[in-house]
Structures are given as C-alpha cells and as structure tokens.
C-alpha positions as CSV (number, residue, x, y, z in Angstrom):
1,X,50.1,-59.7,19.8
2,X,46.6,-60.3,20.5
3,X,47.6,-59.6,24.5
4,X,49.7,-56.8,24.1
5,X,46.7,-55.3,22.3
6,X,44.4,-55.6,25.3
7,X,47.1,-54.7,27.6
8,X,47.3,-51.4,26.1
9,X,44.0,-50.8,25.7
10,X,43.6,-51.0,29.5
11,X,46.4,-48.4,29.9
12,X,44.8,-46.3,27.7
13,X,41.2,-46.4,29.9
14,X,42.8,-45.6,32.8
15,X,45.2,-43.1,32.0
16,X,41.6,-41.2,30.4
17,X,40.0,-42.1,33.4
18,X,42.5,-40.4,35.7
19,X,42.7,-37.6,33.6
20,X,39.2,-36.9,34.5
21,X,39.3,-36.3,38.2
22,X,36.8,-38.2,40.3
23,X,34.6,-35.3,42.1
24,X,32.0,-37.4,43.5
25,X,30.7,-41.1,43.3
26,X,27.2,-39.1,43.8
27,X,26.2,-35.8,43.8
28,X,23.4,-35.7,46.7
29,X,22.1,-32.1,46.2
30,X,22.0,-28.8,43.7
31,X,21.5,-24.9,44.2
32,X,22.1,-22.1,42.4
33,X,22.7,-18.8,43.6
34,X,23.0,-15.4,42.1
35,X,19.9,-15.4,40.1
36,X,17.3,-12.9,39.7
37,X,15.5,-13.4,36.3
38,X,16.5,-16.8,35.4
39,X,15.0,-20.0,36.8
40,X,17.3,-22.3,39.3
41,X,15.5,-25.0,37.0
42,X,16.3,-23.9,34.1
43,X,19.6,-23.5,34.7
44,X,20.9,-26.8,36.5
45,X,18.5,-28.5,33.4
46,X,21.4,-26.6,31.1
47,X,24.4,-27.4,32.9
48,X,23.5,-31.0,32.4
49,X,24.3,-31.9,36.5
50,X,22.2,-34.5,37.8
51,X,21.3,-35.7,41.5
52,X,22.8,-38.9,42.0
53,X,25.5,-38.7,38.9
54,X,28.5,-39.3,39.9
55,X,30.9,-36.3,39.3
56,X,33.9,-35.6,37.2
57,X,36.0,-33.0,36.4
58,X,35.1,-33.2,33.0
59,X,31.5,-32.5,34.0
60,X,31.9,-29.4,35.7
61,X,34.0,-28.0,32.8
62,X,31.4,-29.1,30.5
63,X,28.2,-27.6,32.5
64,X,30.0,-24.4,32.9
65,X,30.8,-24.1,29.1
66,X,26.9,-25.1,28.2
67,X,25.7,-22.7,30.7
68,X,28.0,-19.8,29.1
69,X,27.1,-20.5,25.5
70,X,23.0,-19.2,27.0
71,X,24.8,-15.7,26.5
72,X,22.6,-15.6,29.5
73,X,25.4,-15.4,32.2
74,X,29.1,-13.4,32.2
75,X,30.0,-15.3,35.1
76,X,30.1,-19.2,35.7
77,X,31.3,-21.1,38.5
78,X,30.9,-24.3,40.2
79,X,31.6,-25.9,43.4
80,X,31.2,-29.0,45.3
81,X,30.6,-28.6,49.1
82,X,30.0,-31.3,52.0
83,X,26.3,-31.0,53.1
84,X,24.9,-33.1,56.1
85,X,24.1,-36.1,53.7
86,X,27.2,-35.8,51.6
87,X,28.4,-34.1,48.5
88,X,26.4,-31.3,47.1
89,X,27.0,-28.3,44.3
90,X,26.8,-25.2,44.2
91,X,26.1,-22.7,40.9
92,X,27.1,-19.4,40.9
93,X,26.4,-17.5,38.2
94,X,26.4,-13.5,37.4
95,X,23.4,-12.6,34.9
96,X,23.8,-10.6,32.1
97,X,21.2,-7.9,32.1
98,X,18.5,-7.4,29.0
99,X,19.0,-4.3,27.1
100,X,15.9,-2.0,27.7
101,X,16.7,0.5,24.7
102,X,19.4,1.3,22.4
103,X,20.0,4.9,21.9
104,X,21.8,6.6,19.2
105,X,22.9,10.5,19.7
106,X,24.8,13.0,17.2
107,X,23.4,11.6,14.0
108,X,22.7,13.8,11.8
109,X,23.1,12.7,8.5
110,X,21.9,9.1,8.9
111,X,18.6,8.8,10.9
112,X,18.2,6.8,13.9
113,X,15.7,4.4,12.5
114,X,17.6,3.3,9.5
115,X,20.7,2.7,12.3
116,X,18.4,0.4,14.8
117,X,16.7,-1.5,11.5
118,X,20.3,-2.1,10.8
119,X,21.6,-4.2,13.7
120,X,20.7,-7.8,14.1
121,X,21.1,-7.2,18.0
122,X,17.6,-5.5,19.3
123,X,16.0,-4.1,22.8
124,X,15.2,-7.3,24.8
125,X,18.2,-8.9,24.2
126,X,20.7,-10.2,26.6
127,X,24.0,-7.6,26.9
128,X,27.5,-8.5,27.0
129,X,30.8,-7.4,25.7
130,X,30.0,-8.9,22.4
131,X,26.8,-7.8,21.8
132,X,28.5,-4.0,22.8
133,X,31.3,-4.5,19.9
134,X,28.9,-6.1,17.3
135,X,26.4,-3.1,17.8
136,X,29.4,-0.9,17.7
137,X,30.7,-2.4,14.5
138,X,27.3,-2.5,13.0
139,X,27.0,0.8,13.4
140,X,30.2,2.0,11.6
141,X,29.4,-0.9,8.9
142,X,26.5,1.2,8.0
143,X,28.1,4.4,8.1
144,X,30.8,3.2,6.3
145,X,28.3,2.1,3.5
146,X,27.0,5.2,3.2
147,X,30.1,6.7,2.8
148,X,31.3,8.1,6.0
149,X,34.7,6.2,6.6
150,X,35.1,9.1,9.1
151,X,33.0,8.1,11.6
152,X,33.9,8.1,15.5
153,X,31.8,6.0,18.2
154,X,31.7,5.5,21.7
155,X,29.6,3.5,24.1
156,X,28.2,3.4,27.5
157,X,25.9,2.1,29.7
158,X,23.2,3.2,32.0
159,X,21.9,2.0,35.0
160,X,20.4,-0.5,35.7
161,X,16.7,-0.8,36.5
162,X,14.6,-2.7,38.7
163,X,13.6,-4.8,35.8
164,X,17.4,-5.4,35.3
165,X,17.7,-4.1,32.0
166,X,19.9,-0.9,30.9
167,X,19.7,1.7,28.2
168,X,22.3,1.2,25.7
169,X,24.0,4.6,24.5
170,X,26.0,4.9,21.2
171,X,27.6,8.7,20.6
172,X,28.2,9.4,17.2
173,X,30.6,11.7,15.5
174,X,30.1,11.4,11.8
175,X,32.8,13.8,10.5
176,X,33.1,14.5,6.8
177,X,31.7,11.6,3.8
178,X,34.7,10.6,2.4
179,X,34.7,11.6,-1.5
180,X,36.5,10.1,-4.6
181,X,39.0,12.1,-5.9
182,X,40.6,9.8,-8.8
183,X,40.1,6.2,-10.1
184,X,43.0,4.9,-11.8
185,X,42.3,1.2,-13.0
186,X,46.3,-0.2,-13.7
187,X,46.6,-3.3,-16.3
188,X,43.8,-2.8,-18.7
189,X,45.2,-2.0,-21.8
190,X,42.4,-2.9,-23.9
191,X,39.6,-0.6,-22.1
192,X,40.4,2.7,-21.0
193,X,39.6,4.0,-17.9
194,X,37.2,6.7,-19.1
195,X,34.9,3.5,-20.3
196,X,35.0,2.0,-17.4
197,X,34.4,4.7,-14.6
198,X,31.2,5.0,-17.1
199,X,29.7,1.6,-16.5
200,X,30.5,1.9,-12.6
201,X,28.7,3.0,-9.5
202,X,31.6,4.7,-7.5
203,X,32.2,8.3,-9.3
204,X,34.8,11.1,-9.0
205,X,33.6,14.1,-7.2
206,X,33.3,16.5,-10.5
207,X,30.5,18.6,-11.3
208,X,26.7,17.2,-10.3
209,X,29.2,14.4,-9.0
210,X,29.1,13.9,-5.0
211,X,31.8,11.4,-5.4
212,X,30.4,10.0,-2.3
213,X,31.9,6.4,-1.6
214,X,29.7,3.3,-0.6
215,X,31.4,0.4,0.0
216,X,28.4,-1.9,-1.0
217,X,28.5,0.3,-4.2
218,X,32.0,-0.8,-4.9
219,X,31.8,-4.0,-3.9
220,X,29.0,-4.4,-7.4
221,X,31.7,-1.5,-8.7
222,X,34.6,-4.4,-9.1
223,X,32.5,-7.4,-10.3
224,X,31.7,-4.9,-13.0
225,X,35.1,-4.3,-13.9
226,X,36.0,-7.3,-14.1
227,X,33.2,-9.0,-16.2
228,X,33.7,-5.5,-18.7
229,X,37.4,-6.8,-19.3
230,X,36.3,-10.6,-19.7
231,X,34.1,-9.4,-22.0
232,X,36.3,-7.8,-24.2
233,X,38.2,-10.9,-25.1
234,X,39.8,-12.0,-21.7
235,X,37.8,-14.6,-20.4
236,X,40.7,-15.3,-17.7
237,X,41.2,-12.0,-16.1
238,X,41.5,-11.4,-12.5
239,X,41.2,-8.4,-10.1
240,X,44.4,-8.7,-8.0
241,X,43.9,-5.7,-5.7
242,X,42.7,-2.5,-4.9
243,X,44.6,0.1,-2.8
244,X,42.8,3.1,-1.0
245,X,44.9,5.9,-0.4
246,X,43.9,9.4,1.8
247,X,44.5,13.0,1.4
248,X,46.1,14.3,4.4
249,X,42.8,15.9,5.9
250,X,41.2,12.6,5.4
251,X,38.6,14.2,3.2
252,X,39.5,12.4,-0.4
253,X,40.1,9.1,-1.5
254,X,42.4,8.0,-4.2
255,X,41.9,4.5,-5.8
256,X,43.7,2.3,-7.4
257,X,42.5,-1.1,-8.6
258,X,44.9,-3.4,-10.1
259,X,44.3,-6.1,-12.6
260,X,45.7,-8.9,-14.8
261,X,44.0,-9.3,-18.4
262,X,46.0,-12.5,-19.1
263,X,46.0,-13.9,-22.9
264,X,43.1,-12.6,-25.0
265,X,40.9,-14.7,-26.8
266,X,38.2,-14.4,-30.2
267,X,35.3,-16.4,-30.7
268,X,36.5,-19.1,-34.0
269,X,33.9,-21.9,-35.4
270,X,31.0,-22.5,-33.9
271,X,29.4,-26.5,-34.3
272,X,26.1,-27.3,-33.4
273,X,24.7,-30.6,-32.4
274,X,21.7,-32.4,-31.6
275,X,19.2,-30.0,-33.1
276,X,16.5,-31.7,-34.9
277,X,13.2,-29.8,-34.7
278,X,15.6,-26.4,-35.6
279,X,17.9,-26.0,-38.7
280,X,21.5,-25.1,-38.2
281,X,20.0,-21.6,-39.9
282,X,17.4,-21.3,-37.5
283,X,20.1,-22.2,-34.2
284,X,22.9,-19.4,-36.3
285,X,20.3,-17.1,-36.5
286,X,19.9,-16.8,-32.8
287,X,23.9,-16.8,-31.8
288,X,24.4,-13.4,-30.7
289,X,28.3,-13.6,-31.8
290,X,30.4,-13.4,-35.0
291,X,34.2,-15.3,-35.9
292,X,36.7,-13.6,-34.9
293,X,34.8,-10.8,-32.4
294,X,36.3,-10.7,-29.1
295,X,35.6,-13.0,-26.7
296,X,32.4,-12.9,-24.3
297,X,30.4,-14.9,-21.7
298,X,27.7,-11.9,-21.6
299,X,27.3,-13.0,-25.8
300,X,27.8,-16.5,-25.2
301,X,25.0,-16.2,-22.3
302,X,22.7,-14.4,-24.7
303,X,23.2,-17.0,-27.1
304,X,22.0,-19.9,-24.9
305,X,19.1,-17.9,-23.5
306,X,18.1,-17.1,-27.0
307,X,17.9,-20.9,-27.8
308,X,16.1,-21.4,-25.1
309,X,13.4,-19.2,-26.1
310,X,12.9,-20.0,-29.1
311,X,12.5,-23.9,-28.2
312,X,10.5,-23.3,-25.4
313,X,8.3,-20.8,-27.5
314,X,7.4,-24.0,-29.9
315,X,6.6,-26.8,-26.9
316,X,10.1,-27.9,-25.9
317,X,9.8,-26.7,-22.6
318,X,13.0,-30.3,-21.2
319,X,15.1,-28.6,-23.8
320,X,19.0,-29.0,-22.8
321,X,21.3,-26.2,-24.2
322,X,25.1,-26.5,-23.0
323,X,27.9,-24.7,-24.5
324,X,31.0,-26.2,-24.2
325,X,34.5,-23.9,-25.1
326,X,37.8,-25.3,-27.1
327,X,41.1,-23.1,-26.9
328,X,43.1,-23.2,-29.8
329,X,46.1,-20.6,-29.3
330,X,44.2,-17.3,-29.2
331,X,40.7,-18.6,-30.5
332,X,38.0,-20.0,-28.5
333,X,35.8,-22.5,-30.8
334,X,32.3,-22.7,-29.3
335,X,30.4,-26.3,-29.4
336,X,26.5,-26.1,-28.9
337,X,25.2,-29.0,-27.8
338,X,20.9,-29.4,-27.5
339,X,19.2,-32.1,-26.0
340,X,15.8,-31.2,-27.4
341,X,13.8,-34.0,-25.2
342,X,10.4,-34.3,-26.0
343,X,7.4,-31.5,-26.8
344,X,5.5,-30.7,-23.7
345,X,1.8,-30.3,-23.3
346,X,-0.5,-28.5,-20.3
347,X,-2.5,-31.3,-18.1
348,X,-3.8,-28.6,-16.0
349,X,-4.1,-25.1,-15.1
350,X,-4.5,-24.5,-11.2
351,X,-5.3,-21.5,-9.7
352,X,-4.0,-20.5,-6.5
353,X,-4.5,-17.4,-4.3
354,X,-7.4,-15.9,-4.8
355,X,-10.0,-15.1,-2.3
356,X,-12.6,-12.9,-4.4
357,X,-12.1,-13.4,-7.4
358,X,-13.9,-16.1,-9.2
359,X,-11.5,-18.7,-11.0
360,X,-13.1,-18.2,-14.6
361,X,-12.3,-14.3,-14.0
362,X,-8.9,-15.6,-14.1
363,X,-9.1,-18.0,-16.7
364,X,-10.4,-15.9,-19.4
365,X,-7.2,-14.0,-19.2
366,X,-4.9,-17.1,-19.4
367,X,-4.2,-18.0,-22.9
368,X,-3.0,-21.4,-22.8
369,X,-5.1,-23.9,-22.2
370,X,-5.3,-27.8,-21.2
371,X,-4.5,-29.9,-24.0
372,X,-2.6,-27.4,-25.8
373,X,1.3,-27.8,-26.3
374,X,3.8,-25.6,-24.0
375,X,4.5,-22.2,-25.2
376,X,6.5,-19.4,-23.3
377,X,5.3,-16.8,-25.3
378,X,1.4,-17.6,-24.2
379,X,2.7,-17.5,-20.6
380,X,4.1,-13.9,-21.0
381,X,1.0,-13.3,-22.8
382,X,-1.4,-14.4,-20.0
383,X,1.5,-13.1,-17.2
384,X,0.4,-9.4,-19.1
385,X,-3.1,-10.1,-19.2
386,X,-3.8,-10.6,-15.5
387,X,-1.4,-7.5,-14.4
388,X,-3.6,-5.3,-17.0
389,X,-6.8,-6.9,-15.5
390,X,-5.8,-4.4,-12.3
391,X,-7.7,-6.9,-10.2
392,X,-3.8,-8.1,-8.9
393,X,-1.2,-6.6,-7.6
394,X,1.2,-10.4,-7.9
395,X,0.8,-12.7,-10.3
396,X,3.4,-15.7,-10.3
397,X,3.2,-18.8,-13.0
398,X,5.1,-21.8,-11.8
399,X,5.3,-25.0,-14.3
400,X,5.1,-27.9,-11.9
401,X,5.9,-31.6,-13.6
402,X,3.3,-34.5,-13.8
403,X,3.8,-38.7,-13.7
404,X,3.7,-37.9,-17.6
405,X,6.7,-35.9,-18.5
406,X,5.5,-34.9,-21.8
407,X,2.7,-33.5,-19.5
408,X,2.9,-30.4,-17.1
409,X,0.9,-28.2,-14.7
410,X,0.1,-24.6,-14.6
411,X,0.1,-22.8,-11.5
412,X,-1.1,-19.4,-11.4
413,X,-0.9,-18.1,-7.9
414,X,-2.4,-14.4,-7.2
415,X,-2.1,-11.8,-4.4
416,X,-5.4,-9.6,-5.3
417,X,-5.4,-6.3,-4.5
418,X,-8.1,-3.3,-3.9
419,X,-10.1,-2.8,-6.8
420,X,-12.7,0.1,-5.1
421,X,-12.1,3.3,-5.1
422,X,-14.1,6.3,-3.3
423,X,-12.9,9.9,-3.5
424,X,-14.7,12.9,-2.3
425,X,-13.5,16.4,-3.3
426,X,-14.1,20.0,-4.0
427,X,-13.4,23.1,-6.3
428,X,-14.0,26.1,-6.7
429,X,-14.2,28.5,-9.9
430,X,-15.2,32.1,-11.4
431,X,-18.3,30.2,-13.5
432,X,-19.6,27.1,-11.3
433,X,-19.0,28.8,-7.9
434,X,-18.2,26.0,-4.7
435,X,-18.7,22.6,-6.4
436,X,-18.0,19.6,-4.4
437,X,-18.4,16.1,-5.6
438,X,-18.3,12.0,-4.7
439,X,-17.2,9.4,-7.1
440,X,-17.4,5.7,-6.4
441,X,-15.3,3.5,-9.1
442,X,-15.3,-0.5,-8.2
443,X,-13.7,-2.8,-11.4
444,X,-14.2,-5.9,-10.0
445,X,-17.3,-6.0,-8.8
446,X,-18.6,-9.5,-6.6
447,X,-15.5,-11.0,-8.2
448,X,-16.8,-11.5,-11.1
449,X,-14.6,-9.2,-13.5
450,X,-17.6,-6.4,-13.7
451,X,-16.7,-2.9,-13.4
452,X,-19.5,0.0,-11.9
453,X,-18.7,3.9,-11.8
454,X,-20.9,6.7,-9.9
455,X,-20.1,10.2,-10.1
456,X,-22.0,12.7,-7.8
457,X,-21.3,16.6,-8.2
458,X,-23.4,19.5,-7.1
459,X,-22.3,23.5,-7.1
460,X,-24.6,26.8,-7.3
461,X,-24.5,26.7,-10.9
462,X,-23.8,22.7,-11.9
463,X,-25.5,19.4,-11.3
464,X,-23.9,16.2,-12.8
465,X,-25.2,13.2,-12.1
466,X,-23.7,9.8,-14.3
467,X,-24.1,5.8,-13.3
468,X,-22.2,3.7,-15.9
469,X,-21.7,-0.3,-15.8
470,X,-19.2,-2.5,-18.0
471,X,-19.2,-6.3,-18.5
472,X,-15.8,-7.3,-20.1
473,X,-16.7,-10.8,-21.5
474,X,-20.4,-10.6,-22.2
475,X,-22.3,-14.2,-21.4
476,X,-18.6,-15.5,-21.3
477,X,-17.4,-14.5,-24.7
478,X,-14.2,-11.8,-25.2
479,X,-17.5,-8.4,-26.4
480,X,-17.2,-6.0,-23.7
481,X,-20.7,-4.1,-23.5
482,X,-21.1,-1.7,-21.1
483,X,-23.8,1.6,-20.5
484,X,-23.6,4.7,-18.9
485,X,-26.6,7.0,-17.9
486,X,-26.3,10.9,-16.9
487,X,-28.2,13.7,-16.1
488,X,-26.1,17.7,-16.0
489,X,-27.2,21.0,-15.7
490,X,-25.1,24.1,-15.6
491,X,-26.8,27.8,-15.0
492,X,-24.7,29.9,-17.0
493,X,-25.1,34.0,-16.5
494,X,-27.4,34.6,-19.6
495,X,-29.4,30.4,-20.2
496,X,-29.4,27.5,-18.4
497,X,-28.6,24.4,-19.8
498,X,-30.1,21.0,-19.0
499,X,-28.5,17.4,-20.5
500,X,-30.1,13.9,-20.1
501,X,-28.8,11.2,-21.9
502,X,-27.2,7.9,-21.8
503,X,-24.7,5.4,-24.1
504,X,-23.5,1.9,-25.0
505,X,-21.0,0.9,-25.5
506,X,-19.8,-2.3,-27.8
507,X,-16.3,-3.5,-28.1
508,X,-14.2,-6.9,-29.1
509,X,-10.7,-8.1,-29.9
510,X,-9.1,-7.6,-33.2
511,X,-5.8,-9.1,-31.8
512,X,-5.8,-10.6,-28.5
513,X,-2.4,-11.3,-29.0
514,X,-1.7,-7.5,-30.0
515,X,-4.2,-6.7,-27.3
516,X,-5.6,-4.4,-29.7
517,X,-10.0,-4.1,-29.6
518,X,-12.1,-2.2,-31.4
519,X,-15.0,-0.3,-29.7
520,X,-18.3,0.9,-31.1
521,X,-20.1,3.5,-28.7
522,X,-23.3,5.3,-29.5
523,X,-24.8,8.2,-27.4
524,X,-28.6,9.4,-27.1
525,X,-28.7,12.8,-25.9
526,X,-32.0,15.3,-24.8
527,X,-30.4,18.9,-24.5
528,X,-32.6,21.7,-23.4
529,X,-31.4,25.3,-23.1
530,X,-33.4,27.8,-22.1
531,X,-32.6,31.7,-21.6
532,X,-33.5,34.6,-19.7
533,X,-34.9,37.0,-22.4
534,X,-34.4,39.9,-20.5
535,X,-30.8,39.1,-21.1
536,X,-31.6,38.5,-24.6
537,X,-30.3,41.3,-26.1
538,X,-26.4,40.4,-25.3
539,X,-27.0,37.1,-27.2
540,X,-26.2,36.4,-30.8
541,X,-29.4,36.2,-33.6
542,X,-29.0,32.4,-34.1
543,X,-27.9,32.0,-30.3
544,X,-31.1,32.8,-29.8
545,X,-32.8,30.6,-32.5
546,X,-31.6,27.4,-30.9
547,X,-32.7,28.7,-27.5
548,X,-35.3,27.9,-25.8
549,X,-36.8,24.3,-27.2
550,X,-35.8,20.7,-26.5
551,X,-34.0,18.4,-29.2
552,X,-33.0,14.8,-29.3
553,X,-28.9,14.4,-30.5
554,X,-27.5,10.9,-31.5
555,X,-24.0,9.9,-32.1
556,X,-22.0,6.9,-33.2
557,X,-18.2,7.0,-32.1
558,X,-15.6,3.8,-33.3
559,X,-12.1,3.8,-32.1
560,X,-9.4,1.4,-32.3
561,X,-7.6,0.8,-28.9
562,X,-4.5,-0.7,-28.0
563,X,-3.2,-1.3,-24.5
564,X,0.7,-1.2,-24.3
C-alpha cells in the first residue's frame, strides 16, 4: 500500500510539473520596453522575473498578472527571445496615463465641487476603463441621492500631454428631480399610513412639500418603518420589499413598501434579579413599560439605560444589566438580570490636551475628585462646567481602568480654542456725530482662567473710556472678584456731561450643582455736568439747580444668576 502511495505521488509531481511548461533552465537577461513614466526597475522588481531563474510558464502568467494588478499598465506582455548568450525576456507593457483634471460641464443644480469631493478616484491618478465607469457611477450615485434619478452622462477624454496625463470630461444632463407622488405602506394594519409618512424623511410633493426623493433619505426612511411597527407590539416584523413605480413622463414616483407584522406581542411579568444595593421599587420605578402595553425594544432599551444610570450615578460604574425575553403565546415576560459588581472609586484625574491652559484652570471645574466614589452625574456636571468655562471648544472624559478594579482613571482631554477677542467699529448718529471705537475682550488671560476687557470709543460729542478685570476663583477659592474703571463724557446741545467712576464686583456659588451664584457689585461714581448759560433759558428750573457742580454717587446692586 505503502508503495502504491509513493508511486502515485510521483505521478502526481510530474504530471504538475509538465503542466507548467519549462521556458528556460535560466533566464540570462531582462528589458522592458514601452515605458515612459515608469522605471524598467521597478517594473521587472514587480513582475517577480529574476536573472538566472529558471523559467516556467507559470511564471510568465504570474508576472504579467502582478504587473496588471499596479493599475499602472492596460497592456502586459512577455516574451522570451534568444540573445548572443542565451535566453533572454522581453516586457512590453502599454502605460496607462495619469489623469491631469476631471471636469464636470452642465451642472446646474449640483455644484462641481460637491461632485469632485464626492469621488474616491482624484486628479493624479492612474486612468483606465475602470476608473472611467467608477467616476461615471459615482457621479450618478450622487445625483441619484439628491434626487435626480433623471440624470444622463457621458464621458470623454482629451489629449494627451507631454506629461502624459489627460483631462477627464464628464457632460451632464440632469433632467427633472424625481418627486413623490404617493406612499402606500401594504401590511401594517396596526399603524396607518398617515402615522408613519409623519415619522419619515421621504414626503409627498403637497404644499411646502418638494417631495424630492434621496435615496440615502430612504434608506434611514425604511429602518424607521420598520422599528415604528416593532414597536407597536411586533417585535418580529420584516420589510419584504419596496417597489418604485414611474409616471409616464418620468417626473413622479409612486411607492410602495411591503411588509409582514407577523404575531403581535404585549409586555406580561417582569422578574428582577441580582439587585442588591437597589430595591425591586427602586429597579420598577425606572422600567419605562407597563403589563400588558404593546410590545417595544425602544421601551425595553430605555429601561436598561435607565438602570444604568441610576447605578452608575451611586458608584457602580462594572454594573451588568441584561434583559432576557420569554414568549408565552402572545405575551413577552421580561427577566432583568443585574450583576451589580463592585462600587468604583477615582485613582486619578489626568488631564490631557491642553497647551495654555494651566491644569488647576481645569481642575477647579471638574467636580469629582481622587478618592471620591464614581458618579455619572458629577461627570456631566464637570463635562458642562468646562464647555461653560468658553476656554474649550472639545472636551472628552474617558474612564480608563487601573490594576485595582474597584479603582479607575479620569481622563479629561481638551481641544482649547480662542479666547481673545479684538473688534474695531464705527457709528454714526443724529446726537454723537461719527463715533468709532476698539474693544479688546481676552477671558483666559496667561492661562490662568483670568478674564481682562478694554473698551476705547471717541466721537465729536462722546469719550468713553473703561478697563475692567475679573478673577473667577479668588486665591483658589470658588469668590469671583473682579473691577472695572471708566471715564465718559458726552457734549450734549445745551451741557456737557463728564463721568469718572469705577466698581467691584463680589460673587460666590449658592449651588454649584445648580450653577446658580450670587453677585454683590458696588459702584462709586463722580458726575459733573456743566451748562452753557446762554442756553440756560430752554432748561427746566431744577435742571438747572443740579447743573453746574460736582457730586459723589454710590450704589450697591445684588443679583442672583443662574447659567442654564
């Protein structure tokens, strides 16, 4: 047995052997010819052809397939030939030329950059007849998407330069958008049509209704329908079809989509295991369902994610929450089953990001802190925080494990943004005349949270001048104090009037969690009017009482803020 084996064996190596033709015992010498851009190394390096291999059939259909999988060439061929010291190749290839531009005409509707953006094939490229049909196709994809089933194309090719590259020209004929006429949805006999053309993208062409058809629009259009029917009770339902249908101009589509509800289902008992930090009141009190409702994963979805935050809220950030579904004729029976692990606390808070701002400007916002247990909530909390900061313009939190799983990291990575401001402008009005002014606003000054204001404005009949500076947590503590100085005058027709004065400002949380502050600010003002008394006599008696002397005015202002 153990000889017939070996006997076949040896049939079987020679038969491959002869199958592969014997070229060459050795190939003596390569050249390539036919190229102009590509590299005669390069390309006998790709076919895989050696001097001194010996030569096969096998090998030559090999090289010729590796050489046209480049895209590089359209045309491939290899020969062997007898040179003075024997058996030599020769590769003849046919380059494919680079496309130099592609240019779209007759688009009207769609512009030419959104078209280009749109094709994965780009100038520089290598052409061939399937880069030709995917830009062809790409193009009427996109059309197609934006409604225009209509659309005609045709293709051609310039000449070719001395660079060997070639404009690429597409001609388009957009025609008519295609518009929706009617939607009929067949098989749904618990949701009526009207309900769900409401919920969907595609509409019919009515009144301030384009009806315009997108087939990316649709596509979201029938996973839509379809969840809307499971959701009502029909967990099982399938969207069999959908059928387009034309009106004889081509200018109005009819569709039809056809479905299968399949048995309907309610939600029954609902058993809940594994809880033991939460009651069974505090786990029902979160189920988003009732017996005997209609079945639906969008409820049963809210349920778990409801659990979730709630566990994750108190420390138990591991928590496991699986659902798991028993049919009983037409009920569904819903089993909750929480592996609450163990309570997690943060090791570390590590900032990431930040190139300006100092990490304690960071810090200050962030609520949780290291040693404290897990809580969702206080994420969210210190997520708002740094956005309302304005000092970022990204803020993403990532939880990253430790050794210790009751133990995690914090990562806060920030992309900062421009916090300066400087605007110059100009007005002009019946009372002030040509004013112009320059403001300067920075609110994070050297990176260290601090905000600084300057305001510069000068007309023929107004000066205002006003320098104000803001600490938000003074010497590290959550008081903001800040201070503005100014200095105005405005020439009216009958007095002038002259204000220098300055204020503080005090404020301090009375919820951070409610981010709600209260703010104490008091103002010290010198006002000093004086009057032209030969104009005196179109002024009021106790106008002109108050006229003409300076006096000191103080004020105390509180207000409550919240920032929501």
């Amino acid at each position: 047995m153990k000889k017939f084996l070996v006997l076949a064996c040896v049939v079987l190596s020679f038969c491959i052997v002869s199958a592969q033709e014997i070229i060459t015992d050795r190939v003596n010498d390569i050249v390539v010819e036919g190229n102009n851009i590509t590299s005669s190394e390069f390309i006998i390096v790709r076919s895989g052809l050696t001097v001194g291999m010996k030569l096969t059939s096998e090998d030559m259909k090999q090289a010729i397939k590796s050489l046209y999988s480049t895209k590089i060439f359209y045309q491939v061929e290899i020969e062997p030939f007898e040179g003075q010291y024997g058996t030599s190749l020769r590769i003849k290839i046919k380059e494919n030329v680079r496309i130099n531009k592609i240019i779209i005409k007759g688009n009207k509707k769609v512009k030419e950059k959104e078209l280009l953006d749109s094709l994965k094939i780009q100038a520089g490229e290598f052409l061939s007849d399937y880069a030709r049909f995917k830009i062809m196709n790409e193009i009427r994809d996109y059309y197609h998407k934006k409604g225009f089933l209509n659309v005609e194309l045709k293709d051609s090719v310039g000449d070719v330069s001395e660079e060997s590259s070639v404009n690429l020209y597409y001609q388009v004929k957009e025609n008519e958008s295609v518009r929706v006429k009617k939607i009929e949805i067949f098989g749904n006999f618990k949701i009526t049509d009207k309900k769900i053309k409401s919920i969907i993208k595609t509409k019919e062409k009515a009144f301030l209704q384009d009806g315009l058809f997108k087939e990316d629009e649709f596509e979201e259009d029938k996973i839509t329908i379809l969840n809307a029917i499971k959701d009502n009770g029909y967990p099982d339902a399938v969207l069999d079809s959908v059928v387009f249908k034309y009106s004889f101009d081509n200018k109005f589509m009819f569709v039809n989509i056809y479905v299968t509800q399949n048995q309907r289902f309610i939600f029954g008992d609902v058993e809940i295991s594994g809880n033991d930090f939460a009651s069974n009141k505090e786990i029902e009190r979160r189920i988003a369902f009732k017996k005997n409702m209609s079945y639906s994963q969008t409820l049963m979805d809210k349920t778990i994610s409801s659990i979730y935050e709630y566990y994750m809220d108190r420390g138990y950030i591991h928590v496991n929450v699986r659902s798991e579904t028993d049919r009983i004729n037409d009920t569904m029976n819903v089993k909750l089953n929480i592996t609450e692990n163990g309570l997690a606390y943060i090791n570390d808070i590590i900032i990431l990001g930040n190139e300006k701002t100092e990490d304690y400007v960071i810090r200050r916002e962030i609520i949780s802190k290291p040693g404290e247990i897990f809580k969702r909530n206080d994420l969210i909390l210190s997520h708002t925080n740094l956005f309302r900061s304005g000092y970022f313009e990204d803020v993403q939190i990532n939880p990253q494990p430790t050794d210790d799983m009751s133990k995690i990291d914090l990562a806060f990575t920030v992309k900062e943004k421009q916090t300066g401001e400087f605007n110059i402008g100009g007005s002009y009005n019946q009372t002030d005349g040509l004013t112009g002014n320059i403001t300067i606003k920075i609110s994070n000054l050297l990176g260290k949270g601090l905000s600084s204001s300057l305001l510069l404005e000068k007309g023929a009949s107004l000066t205002n001048f006003s320098f104000g500076f803001t600490e938000p947590y003074l010497m590290g503590y959550p008081i903001v104090a800040g201070t503005e100085v100014y200095y105005r005058t405005s020439d009216k027709t009958y007095y002038y009037d002259r204000r220098i004065g300055g204020s503080l400002t005090s404020g301090l949380y009375l919820s951070e969690r409610m981010m709600t502050k209260f703010y104490a600010r008091y103002k010290l003002e010198q006002v000093y009017t004086y009057i032209d008394f030969t104009d005196s006599q179109y002024l009021d008696s106790w106008i002109l009482s108050q006229l003409g002397r300076k006096e000191i005015l103080s004020e105390i202002s509180p207000s409550i803020v919240r920032d929501s």
